[in-house]
C-alpha positions, 0 to 999 in steps of 0.5 A: 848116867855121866858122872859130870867130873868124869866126863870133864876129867877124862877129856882134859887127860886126853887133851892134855896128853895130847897138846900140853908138856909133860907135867914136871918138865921145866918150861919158861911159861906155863901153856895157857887152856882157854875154855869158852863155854856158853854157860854162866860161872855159877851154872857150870862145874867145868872148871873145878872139874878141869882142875881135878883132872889136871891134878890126877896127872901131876899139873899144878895151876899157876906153875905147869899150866894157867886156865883163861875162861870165857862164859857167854852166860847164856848168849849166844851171841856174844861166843864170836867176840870171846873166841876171837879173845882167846884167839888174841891172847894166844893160849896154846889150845882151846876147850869148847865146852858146850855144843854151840862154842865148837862151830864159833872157835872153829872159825875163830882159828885154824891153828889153835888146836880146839878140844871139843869137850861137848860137840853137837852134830860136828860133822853138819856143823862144818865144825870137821870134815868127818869122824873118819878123817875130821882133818884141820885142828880140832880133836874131841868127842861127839855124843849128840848122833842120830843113832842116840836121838832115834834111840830116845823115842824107842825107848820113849815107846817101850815105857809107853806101848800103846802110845801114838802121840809124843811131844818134842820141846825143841829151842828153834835152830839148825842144828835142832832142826837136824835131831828133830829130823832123826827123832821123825825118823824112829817115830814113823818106824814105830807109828808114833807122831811127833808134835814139835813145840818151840821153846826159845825162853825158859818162860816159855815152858809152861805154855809148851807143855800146854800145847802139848796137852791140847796136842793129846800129847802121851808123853814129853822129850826135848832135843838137846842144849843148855836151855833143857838142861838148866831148866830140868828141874822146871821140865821136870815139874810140869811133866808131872803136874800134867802127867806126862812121862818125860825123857831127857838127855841131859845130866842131872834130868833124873835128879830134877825129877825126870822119868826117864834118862837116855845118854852117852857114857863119853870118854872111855876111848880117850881114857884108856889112850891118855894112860899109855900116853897119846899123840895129836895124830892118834886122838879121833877129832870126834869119837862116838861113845862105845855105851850109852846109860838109860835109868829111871827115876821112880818106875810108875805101875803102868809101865810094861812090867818088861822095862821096870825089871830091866831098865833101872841105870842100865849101860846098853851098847 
């Protein structure tokens, strides 16, 4: 599964290798790093994280570099107004550290370069042009693809045979729209009917998962953002009071108690280029990961005996 300080660590030294001075070298102003998350202080490690990939490459807080962040807790609507905050305070480069801040900061500033730490169909989005050629001021990585989402539901159907019926948690959007699009697609390959219930509040769990029970749902996953993954643990119990296997690509899932994790393992591009030192021109804006992790937490006797022996923290490509 992502380690949360790699994941973070690895972006930073990129970016950093990237946009900011050498660490060491002389300068009249430390270089400020707005990060705007949509996520509250308490619920996100981000920053601590930043901190110590920064200190792996020699930046000292305060001296070579000042961190200015900017959390929605959890509303979306008020990313515009912080962005635009940033934006006026004229920091040097802006993170965005979860999916739905990448289209927000975007347009926000054109000149700014934007590092996306946590991107959500970017290309859709209008967040770049393309993975090819992005173009504009934004560099990043991308882990939430089609190929991923139709992924999930194949590994879904390889813990479950027989099974005809999943359940999809989805918290209505576009950008939802577009991986439940993708998750449709491997499932009429494989003859597996989707029933997409939508969940808008975590208060609103406990009634989905009852509509999928009525829906004779054989199994539960979600689509992907922060609603799922600061409620893994509540997903995580009402899948097993009502026996439904659950899939999840959030971190931490199998830590709640999720059945089963299916997720990238990001960055490994960008590490292995902030080592030799990196150009702005030569960081992709939105890079896929190279491998994905897929574990289990407690292989039930019912599984296929197939996936029980081999499926355990496996890195697949």
């Amino acid at each position: 599964m992502i380690d949360r300080s790699d994941y973070f660590s690895l972006i930073v030294g990129a970016l950093l290798a990237a946009f900011l001075p050498v660490a060491g070298a002389q300068q009249p102003k430390p270089p400020k790093v707005g990060v705007l998350s949509l996520d509250s202080p308490h619920s996100s490690s981000c920053l601590d994280e930043i901190r110590i990939g920064l200190a792996e490459l020699g930046y000292v807080e305060g001296r070579t570099y000042v961190i200015e962040p900017r959390w929605a807790e959890d509303r979306a609507d008020r990313l515009p107004s912080l962005a635009a905050e940033l934006v006026q305070m004229k920091v040097d480069l802006i993170v965005s550290a979860s999916g739905p801040a990448a289209a927000i900061v975007k347009e926000a500033t054109s000149t700014i370069p934007i590092v996306l730490a946590s991107s959500f169909y970017p290309v859709e989005s209008a967040v770049i042009a393309s993975l090819v050629r992005p173009g504009g001021n934004v560099t990043g990585v991308t882990h939430v693809t089609p190929e991923l989402m139709a992924k999930r539901v194949q590994l879904l159907k390889e813990v479950i045979p027989k099974a005809t019926r999943f359940a999809v948690l989805r918290q209505p959007g576009r950008l939802q729209d577009l991986v439940v699009k993708d998750m449709e697609a491997a499932a009429r390959e494989l003859g597996v009917q989707l029933q997409v219930i939508d969940v808008r509040s975590a208060e609103e769990f406990p009634a989905a998962f009852d509509a999928a029970i009525a829906a004779r749902a054989q199994a539960v996953m979600s689509t992907q953002g922060p609603l799922f993954w600061h409620n893994n643990a509540r997903i995580a119990q009402l899948a097993l009071k009502h026996r439904l296997p659950s899939l999840s690509g959030e971190p931490g899932a199998i830590e709640a108690g999720a059945l089963l994790f299916y997720g990238p393992k990001v960055f490994e591009g960008c590490r292995r280029r902030s080592s030799r030192g990196l150009s702005r021109a030569s960081c992709p804006s939105s890079s896929r990961p190279r491998s994905y992790w897929r574990s289990i937490s407690r292989p039930p006797r019912h599984l296929d005996s197939r996936f029980r022996n081999r499926c355990f923290c496996a890195p697949t490509s």
